[in-house]
PDB file of N, CA, C and O in Angstrom:
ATOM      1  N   UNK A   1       0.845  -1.170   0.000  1.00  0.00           N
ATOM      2  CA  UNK A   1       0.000   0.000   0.000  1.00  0.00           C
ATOM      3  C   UNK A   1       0.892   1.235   0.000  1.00  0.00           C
ATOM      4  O   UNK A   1       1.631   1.527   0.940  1.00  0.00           O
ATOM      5  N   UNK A   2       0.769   1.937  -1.121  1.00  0.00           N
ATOM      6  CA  UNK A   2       1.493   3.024  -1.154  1.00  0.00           C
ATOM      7  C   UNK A   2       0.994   4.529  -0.304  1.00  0.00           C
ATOM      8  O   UNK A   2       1.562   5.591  -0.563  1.00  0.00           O
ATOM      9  N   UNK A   3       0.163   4.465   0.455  1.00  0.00           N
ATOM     10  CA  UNK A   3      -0.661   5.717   0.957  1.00  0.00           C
ATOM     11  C   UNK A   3      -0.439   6.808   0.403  1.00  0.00           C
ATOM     12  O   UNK A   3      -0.250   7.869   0.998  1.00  0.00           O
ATOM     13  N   UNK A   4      -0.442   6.573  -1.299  1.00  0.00           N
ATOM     14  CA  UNK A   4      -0.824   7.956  -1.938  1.00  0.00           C
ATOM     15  C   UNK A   4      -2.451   8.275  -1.677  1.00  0.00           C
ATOM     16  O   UNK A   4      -3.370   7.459  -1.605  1.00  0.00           O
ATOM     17  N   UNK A   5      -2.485   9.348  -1.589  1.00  0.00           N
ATOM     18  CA  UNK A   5      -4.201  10.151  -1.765  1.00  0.00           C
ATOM     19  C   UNK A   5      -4.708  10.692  -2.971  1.00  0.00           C
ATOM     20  O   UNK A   5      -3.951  11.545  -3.434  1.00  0.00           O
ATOM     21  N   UNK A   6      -5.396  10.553  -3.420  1.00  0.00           N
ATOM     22  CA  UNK A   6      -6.382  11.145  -4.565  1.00  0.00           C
ATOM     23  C   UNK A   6      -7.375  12.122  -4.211  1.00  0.00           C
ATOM     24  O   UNK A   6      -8.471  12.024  -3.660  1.00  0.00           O
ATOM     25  N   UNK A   7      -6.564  13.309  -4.770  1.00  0.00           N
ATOM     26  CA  UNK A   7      -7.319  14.610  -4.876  1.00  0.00           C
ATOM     27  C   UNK A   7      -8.912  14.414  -5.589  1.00  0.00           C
ATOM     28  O   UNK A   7      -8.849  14.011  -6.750  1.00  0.00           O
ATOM     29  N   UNK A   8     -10.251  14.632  -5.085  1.00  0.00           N
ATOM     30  CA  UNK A   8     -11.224  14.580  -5.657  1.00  0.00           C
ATOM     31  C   UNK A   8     -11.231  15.952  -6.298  1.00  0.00           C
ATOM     32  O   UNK A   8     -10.781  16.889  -5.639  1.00  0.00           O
ATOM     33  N   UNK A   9     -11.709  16.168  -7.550  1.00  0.00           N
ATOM     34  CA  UNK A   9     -11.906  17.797  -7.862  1.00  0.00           C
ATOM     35  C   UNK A   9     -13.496  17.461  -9.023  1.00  0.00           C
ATOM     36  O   UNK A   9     -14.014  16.402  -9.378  1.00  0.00           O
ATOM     37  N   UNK A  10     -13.720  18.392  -9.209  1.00  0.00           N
ATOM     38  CA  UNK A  10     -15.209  18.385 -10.218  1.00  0.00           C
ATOM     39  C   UNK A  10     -14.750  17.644 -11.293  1.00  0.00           C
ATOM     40  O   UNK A  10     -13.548  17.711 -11.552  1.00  0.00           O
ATOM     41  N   UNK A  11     -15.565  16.864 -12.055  1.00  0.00           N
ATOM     42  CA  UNK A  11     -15.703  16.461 -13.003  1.00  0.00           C
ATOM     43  C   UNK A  11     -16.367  17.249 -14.630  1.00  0.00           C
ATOM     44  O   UNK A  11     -16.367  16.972 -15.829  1.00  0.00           O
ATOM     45  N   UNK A  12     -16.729  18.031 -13.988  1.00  0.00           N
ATOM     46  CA  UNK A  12     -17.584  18.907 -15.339  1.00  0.00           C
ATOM     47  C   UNK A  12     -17.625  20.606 -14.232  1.00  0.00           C
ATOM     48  O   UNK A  12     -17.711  20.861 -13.030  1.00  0.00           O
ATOM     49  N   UNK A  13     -17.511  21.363 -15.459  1.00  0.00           N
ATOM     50  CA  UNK A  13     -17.611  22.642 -14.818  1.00  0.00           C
ATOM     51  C   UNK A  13     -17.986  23.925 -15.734  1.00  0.00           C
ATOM     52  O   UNK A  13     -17.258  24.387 -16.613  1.00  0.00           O
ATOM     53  N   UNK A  14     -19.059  24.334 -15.418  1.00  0.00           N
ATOM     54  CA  UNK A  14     -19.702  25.310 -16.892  1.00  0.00           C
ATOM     55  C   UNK A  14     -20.097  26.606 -16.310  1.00  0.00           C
ATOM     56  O   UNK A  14     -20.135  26.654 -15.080  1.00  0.00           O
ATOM     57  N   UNK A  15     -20.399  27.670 -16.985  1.00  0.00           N
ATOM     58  CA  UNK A  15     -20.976  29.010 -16.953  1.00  0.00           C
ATOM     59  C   UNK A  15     -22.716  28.789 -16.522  1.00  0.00           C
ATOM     60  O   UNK A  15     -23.603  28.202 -17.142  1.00  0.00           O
ATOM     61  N   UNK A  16     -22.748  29.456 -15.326  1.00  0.00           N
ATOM     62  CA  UNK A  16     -24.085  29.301 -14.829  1.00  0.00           C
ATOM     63  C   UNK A  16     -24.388  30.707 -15.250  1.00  0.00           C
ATOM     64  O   UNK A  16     -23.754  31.714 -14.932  1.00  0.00           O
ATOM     65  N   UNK A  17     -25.868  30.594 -16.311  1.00  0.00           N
ATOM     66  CA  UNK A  17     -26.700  31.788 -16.372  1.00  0.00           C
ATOM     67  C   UNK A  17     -27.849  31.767 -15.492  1.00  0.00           C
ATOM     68  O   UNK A  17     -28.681  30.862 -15.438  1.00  0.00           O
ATOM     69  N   UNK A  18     -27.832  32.912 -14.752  1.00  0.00           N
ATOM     70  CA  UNK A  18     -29.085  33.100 -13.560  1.00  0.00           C
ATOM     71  C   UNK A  18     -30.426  32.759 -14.034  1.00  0.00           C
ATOM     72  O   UNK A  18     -30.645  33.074 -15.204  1.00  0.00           O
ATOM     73  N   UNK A  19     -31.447  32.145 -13.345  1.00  0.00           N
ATOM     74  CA  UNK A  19     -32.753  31.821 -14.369  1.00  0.00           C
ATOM     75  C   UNK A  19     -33.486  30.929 -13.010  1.00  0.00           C
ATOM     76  O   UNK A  19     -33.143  29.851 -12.524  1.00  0.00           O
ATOM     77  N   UNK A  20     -34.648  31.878 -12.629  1.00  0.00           N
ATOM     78  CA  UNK A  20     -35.603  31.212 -11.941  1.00  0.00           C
ATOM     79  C   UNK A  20     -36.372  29.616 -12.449  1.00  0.00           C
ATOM     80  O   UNK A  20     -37.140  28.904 -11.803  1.00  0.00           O
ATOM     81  N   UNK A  21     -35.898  29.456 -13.635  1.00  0.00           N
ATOM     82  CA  UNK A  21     -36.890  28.202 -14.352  1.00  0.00           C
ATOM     83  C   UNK A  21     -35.573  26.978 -14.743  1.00  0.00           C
ATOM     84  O   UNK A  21     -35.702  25.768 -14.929  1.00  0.00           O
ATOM     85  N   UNK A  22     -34.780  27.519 -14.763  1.00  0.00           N
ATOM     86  CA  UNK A  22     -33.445  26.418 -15.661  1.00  0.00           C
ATOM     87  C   UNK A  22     -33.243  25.801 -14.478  1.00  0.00           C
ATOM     88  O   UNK A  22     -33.026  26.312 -13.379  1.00  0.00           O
ATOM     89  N   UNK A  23     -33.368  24.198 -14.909  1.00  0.00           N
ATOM     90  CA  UNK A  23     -32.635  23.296 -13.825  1.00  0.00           C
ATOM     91  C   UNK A  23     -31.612  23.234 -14.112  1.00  0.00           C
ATOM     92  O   UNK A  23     -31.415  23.280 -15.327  1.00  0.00           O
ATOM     93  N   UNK A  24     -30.441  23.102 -13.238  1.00  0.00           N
ATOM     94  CA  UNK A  24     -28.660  22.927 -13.355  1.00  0.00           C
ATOM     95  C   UNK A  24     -28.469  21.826 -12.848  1.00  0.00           C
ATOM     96  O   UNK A  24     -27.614  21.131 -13.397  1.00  0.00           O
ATOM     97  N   UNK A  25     -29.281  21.187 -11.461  1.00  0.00           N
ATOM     98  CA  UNK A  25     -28.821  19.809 -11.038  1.00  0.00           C
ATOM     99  C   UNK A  25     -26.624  20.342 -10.791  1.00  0.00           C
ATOM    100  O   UNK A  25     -25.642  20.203 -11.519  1.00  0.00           O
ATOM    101  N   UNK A  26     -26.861  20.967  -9.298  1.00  0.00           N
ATOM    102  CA  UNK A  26     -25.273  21.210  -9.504  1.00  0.00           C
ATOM    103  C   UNK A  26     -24.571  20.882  -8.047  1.00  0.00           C
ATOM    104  O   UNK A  26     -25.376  21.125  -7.148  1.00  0.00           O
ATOM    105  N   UNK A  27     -23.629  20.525  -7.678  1.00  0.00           N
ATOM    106  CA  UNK A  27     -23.156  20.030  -6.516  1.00  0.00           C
ATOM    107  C   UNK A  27     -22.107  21.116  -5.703  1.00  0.00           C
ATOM    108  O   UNK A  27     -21.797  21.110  -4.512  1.00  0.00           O
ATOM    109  N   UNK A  28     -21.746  21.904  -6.624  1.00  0.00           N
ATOM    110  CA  UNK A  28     -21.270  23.197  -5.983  1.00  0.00           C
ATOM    111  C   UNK A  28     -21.147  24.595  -7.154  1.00  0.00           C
ATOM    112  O   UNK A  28     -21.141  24.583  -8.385  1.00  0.00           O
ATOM    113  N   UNK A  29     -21.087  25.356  -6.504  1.00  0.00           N
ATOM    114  CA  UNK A  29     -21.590  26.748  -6.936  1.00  0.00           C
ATOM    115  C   UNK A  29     -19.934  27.827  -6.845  1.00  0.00           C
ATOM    116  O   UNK A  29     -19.599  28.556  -5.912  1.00  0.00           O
ATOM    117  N   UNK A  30     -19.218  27.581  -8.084  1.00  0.00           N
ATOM    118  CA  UNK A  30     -18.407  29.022  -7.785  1.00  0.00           C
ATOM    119  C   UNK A  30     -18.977  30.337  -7.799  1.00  0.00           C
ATOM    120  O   UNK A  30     -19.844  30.650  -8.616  1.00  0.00           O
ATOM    121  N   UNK A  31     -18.431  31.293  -6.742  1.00  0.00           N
ATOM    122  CA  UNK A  31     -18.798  32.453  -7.197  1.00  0.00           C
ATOM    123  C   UNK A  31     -17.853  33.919  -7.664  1.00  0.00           C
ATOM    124  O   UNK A  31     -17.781  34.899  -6.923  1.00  0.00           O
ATOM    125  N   UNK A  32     -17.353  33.855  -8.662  1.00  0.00           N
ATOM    126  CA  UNK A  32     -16.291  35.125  -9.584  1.00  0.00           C
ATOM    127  C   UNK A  32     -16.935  36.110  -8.946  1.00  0.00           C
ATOM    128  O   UNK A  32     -16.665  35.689  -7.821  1.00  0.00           O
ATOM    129  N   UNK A  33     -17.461  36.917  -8.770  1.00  0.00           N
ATOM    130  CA  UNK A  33     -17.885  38.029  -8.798  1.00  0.00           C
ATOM    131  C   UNK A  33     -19.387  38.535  -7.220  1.00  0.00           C
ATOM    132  O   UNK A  33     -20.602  38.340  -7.191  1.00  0.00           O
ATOM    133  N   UNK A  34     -18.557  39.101  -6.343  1.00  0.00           N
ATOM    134  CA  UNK A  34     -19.020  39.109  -4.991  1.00  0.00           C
ATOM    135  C   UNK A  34     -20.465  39.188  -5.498  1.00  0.00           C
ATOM    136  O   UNK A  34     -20.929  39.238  -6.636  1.00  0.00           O
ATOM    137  N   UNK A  35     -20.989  39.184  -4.352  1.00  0.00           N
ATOM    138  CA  UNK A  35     -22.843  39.570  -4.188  1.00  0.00           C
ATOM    139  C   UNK A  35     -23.675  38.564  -3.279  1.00  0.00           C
ATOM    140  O   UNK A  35     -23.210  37.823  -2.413  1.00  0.00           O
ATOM    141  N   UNK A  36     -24.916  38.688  -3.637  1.00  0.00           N
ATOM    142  CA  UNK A  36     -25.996  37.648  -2.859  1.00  0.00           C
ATOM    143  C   UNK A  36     -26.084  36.754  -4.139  1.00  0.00           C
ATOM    144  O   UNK A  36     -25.933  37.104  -5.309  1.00  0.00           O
ATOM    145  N   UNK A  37     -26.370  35.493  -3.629  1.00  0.00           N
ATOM    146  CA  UNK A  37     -26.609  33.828  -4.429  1.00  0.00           C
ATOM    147  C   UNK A  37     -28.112  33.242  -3.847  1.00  0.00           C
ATOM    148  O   UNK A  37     -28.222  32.990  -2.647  1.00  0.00           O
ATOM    149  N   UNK A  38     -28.856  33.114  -4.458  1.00  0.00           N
ATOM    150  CA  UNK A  38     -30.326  32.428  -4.443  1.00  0.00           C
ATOM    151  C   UNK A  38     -30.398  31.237  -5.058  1.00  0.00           C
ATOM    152  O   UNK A  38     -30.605  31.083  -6.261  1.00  0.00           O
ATOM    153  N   UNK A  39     -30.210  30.279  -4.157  1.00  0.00           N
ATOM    154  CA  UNK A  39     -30.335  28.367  -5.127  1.00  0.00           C
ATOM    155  C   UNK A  39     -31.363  28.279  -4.342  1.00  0.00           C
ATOM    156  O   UNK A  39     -31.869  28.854  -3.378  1.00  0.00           O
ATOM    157  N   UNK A  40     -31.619  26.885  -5.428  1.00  0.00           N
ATOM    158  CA  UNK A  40     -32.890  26.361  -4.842  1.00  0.00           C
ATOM    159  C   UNK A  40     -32.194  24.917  -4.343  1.00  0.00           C
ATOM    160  O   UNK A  40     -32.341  24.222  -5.348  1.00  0.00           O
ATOM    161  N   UNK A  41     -31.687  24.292  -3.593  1.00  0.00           N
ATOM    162  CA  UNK A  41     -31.723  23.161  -2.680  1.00  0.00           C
ATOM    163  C   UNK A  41     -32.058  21.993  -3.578  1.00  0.00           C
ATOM    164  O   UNK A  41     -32.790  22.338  -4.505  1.00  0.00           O
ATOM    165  N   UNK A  42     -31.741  20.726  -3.574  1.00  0.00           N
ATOM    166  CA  UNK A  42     -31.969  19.726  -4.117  1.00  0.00           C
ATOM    167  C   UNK A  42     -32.995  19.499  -3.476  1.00  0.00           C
ATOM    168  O   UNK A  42     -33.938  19.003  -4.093  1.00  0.00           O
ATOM    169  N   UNK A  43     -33.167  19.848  -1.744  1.00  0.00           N
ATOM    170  CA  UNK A  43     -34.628  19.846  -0.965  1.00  0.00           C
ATOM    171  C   UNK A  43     -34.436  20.740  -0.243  1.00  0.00           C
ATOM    172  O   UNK A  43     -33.424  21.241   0.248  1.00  0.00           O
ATOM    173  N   UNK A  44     -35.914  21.013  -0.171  1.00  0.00           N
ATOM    174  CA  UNK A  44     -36.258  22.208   0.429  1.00  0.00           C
ATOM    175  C   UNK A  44     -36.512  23.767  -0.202  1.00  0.00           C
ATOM    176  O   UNK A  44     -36.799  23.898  -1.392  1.00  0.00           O
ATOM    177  N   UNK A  45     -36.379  24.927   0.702  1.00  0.00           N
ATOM    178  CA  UNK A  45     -36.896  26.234  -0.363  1.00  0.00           C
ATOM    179  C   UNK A  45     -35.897  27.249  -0.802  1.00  0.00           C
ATOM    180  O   UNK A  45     -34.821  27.387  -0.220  1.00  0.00           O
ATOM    181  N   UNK A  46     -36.207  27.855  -1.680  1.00  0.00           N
ATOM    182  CA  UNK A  46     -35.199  29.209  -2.010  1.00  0.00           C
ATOM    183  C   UNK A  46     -34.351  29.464  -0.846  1.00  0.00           C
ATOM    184  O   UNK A  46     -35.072  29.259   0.130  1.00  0.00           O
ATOM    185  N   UNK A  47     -33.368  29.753  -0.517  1.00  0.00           N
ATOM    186  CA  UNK A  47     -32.125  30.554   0.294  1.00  0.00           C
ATOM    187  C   UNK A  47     -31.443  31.513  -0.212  1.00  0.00           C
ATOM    188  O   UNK A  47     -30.796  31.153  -1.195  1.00  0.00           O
ATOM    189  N   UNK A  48     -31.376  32.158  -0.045  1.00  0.00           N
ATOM    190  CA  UNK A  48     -30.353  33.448  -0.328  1.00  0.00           C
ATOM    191  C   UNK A  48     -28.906  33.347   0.703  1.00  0.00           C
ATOM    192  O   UNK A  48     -28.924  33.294   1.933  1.00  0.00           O
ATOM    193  N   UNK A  49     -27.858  33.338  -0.058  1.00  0.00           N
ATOM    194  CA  UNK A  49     -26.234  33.499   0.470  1.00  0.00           C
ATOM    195  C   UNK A  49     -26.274  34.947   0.375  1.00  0.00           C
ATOM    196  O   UNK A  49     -26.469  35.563  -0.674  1.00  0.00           O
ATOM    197  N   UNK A  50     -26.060  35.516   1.638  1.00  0.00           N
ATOM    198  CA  UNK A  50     -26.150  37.727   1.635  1.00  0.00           C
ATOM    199  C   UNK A  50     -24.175  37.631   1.922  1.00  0.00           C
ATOM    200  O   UNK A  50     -23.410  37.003   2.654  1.00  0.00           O
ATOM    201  N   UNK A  51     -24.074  38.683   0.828  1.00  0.00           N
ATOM    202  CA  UNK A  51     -22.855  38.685   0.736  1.00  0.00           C
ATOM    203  C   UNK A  51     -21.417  38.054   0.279  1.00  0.00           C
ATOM    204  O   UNK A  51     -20.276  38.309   0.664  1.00  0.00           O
ATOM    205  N   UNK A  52     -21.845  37.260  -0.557  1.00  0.00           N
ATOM    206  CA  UNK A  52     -20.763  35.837  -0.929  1.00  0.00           C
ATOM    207  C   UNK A  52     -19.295  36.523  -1.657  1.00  0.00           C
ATOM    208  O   UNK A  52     -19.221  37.102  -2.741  1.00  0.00           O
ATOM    209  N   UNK A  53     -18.317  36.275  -0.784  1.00  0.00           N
ATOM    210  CA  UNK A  53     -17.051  37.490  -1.558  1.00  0.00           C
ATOM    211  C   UNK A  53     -16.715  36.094  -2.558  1.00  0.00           C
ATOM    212  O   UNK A  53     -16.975  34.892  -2.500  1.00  0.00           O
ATOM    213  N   UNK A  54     -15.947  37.057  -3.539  1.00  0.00           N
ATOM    214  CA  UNK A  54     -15.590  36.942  -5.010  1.00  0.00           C
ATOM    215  C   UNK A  54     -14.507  35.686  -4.553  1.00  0.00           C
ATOM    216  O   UNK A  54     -13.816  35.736  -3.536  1.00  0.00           O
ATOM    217  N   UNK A  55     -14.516  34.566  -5.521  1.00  0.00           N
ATOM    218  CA  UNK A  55     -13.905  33.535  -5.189  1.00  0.00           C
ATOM    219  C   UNK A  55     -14.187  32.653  -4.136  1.00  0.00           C
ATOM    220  O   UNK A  55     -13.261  31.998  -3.655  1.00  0.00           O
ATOM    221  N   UNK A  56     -15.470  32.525  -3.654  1.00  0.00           N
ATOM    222  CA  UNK A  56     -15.919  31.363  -3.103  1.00  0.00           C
ATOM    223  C   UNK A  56     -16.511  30.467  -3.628  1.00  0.00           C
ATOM    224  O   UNK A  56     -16.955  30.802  -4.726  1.00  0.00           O
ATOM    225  N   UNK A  57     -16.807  29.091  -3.239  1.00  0.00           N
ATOM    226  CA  UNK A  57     -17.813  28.162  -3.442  1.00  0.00           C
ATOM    227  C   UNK A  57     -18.044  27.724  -2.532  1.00  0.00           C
ATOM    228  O   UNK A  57     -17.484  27.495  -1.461  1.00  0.00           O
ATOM    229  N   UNK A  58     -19.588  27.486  -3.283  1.00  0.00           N
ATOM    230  CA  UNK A  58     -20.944  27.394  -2.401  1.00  0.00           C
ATOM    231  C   UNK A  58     -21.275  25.802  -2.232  1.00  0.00           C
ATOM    232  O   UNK A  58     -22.181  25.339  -2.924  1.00  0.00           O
ATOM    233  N   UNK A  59     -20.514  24.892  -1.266  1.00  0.00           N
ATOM    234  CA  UNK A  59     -20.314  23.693  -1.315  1.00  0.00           C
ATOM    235  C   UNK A  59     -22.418  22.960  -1.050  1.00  0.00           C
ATOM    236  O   UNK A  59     -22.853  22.224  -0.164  1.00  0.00           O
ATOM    237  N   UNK A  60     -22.993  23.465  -1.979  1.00  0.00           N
ATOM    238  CA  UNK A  60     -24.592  23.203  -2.140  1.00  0.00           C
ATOM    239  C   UNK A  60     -25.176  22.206  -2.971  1.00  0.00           C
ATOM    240  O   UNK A  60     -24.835  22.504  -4.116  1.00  0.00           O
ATOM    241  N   UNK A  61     -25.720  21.406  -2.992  1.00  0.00           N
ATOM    242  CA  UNK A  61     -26.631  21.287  -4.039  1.00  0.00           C
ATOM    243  C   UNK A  61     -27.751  21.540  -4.270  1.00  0.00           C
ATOM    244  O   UNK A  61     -28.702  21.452  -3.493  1.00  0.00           O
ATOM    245  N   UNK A  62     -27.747  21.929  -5.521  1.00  0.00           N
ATOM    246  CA  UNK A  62     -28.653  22.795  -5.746  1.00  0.00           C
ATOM    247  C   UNK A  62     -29.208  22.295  -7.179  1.00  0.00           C
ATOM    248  O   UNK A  62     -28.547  21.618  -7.966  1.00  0.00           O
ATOM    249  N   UNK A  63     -30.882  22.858  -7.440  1.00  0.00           N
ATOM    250  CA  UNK A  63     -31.443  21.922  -9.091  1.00  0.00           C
ATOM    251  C   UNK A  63     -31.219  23.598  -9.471  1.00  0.00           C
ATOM    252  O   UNK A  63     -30.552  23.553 -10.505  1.00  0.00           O
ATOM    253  N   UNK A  64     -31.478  25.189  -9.101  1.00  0.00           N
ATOM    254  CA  UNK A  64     -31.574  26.017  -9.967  1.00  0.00           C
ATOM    255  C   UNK A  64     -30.835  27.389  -9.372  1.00  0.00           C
ATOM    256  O   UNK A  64     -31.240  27.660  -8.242  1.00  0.00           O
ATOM    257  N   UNK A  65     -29.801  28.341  -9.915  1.00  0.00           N
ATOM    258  CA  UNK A  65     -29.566  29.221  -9.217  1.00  0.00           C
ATOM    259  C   UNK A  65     -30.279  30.265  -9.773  1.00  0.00           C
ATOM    260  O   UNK A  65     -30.059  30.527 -10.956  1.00  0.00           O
ATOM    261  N   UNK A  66     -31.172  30.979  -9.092  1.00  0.00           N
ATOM    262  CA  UNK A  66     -32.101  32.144  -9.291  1.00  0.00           C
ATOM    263  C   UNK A  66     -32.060  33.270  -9.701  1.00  0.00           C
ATOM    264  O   UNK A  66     -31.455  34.110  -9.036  1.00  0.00           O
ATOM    265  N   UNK A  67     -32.649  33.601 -10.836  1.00  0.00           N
ATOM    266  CA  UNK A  67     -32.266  34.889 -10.979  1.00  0.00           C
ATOM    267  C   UNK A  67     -32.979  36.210 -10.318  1.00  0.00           C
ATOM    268  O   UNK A  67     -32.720  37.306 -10.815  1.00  0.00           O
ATOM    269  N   UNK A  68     -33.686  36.140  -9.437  1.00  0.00           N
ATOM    270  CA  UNK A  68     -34.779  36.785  -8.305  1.00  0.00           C
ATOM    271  C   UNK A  68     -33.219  36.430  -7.009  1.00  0.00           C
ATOM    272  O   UNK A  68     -32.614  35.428  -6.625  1.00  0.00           O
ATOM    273  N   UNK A  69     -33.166  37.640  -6.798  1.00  0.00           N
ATOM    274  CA  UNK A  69     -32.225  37.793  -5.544  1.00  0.00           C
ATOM    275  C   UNK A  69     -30.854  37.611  -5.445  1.00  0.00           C
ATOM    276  O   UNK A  69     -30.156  37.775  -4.444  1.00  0.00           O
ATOM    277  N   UNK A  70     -30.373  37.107  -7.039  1.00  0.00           N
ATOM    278  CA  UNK A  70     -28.798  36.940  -7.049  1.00  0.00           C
ATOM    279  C   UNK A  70     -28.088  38.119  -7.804  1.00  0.00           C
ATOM    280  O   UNK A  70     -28.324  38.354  -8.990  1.00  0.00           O
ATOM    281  N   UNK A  71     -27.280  38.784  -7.115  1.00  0.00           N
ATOM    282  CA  UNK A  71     -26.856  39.851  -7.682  1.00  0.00           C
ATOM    283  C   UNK A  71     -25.138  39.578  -8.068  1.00  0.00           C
ATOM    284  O   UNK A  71     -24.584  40.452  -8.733  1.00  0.00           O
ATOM    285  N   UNK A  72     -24.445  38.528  -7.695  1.00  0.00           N
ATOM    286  CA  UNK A  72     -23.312  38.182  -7.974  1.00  0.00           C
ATOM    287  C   UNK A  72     -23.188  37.561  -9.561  1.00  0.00           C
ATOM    288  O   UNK A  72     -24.152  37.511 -10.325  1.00  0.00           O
ATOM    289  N   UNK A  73     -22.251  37.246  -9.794  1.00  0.00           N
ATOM    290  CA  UNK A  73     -21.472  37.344 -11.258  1.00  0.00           C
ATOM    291  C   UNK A  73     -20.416  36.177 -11.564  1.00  0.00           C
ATOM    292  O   UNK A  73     -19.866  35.515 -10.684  1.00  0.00           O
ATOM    293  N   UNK A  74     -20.264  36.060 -12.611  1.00  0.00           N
ATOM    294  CA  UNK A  74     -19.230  34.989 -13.154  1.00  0.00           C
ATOM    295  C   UNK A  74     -19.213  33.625 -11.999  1.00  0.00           C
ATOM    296  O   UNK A  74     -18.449  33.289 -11.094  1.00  0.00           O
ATOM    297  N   UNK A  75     -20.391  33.115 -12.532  1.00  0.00           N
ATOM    298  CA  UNK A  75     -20.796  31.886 -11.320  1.00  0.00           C
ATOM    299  C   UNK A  75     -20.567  30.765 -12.634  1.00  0.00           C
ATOM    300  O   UNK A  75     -20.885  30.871 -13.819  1.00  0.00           O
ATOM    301  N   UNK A  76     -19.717  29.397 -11.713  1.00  0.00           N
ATOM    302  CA  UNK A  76     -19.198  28.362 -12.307  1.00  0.00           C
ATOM    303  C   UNK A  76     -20.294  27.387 -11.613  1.00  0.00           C
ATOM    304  O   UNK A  76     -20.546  27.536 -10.417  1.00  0.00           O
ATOM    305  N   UNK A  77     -21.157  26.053 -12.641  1.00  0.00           N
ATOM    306  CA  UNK A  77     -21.661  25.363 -11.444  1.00  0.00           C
ATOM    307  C   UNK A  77     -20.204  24.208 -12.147  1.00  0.00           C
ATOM    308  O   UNK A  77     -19.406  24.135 -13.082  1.00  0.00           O
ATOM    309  N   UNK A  78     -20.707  23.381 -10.699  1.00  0.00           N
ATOM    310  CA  UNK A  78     -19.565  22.129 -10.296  1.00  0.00           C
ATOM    311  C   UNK A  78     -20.253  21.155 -10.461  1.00  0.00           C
ATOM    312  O   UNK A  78     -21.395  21.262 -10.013  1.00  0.00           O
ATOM    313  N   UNK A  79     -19.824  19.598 -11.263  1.00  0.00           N
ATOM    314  CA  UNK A  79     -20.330  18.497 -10.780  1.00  0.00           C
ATOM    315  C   UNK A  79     -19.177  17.242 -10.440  1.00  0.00           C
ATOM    316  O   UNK A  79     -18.211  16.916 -11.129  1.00  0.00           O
ATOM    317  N   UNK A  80     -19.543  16.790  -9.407  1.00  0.00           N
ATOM    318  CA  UNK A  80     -18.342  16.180  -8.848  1.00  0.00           C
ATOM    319  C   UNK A  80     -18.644  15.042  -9.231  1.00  0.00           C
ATOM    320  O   UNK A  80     -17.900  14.092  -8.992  1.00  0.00           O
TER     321      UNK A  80
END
């Protein structure tokens, strides 16, 4: 047994356009460009992230990120 480790990282990674109706089905949420983030939960209701600084991710899953209440920018979704 060599106890090397394997880095997990996303498998697919695309340009999220904001949209109350588009399902994304996404497992994490970059966010480029500071602001508030509105997903909708794989379960459960709308949330709003107040304040998300530029270069985070939003370790969520989520089926849609909203365009009602998200004012942040250059959002990557993740699928791992």
């Amino acid at each position: 047994m060599s106890g090397a480790v394997e880095a997990v990282g996303a498998r697919e990674a695309f340009a999220i356009t904001k949209s109350d109706s588009t399902i994304v089905n996404i497992d994490a949420l970059y966010v480029g460009g500071a602001g508030d983030v509105a997903v909708q939960p794989l379960k459960g209701s709308v949330v709003t992230f107040v304040d998300v600084p530029a270069g985070s991710i939003l370790p969520v899953k989520c089926t849609k990120v909203m365009s009602t209440n998200t004012d942040a920018t250059l959002m990557v979704g993740l699928r791992y």
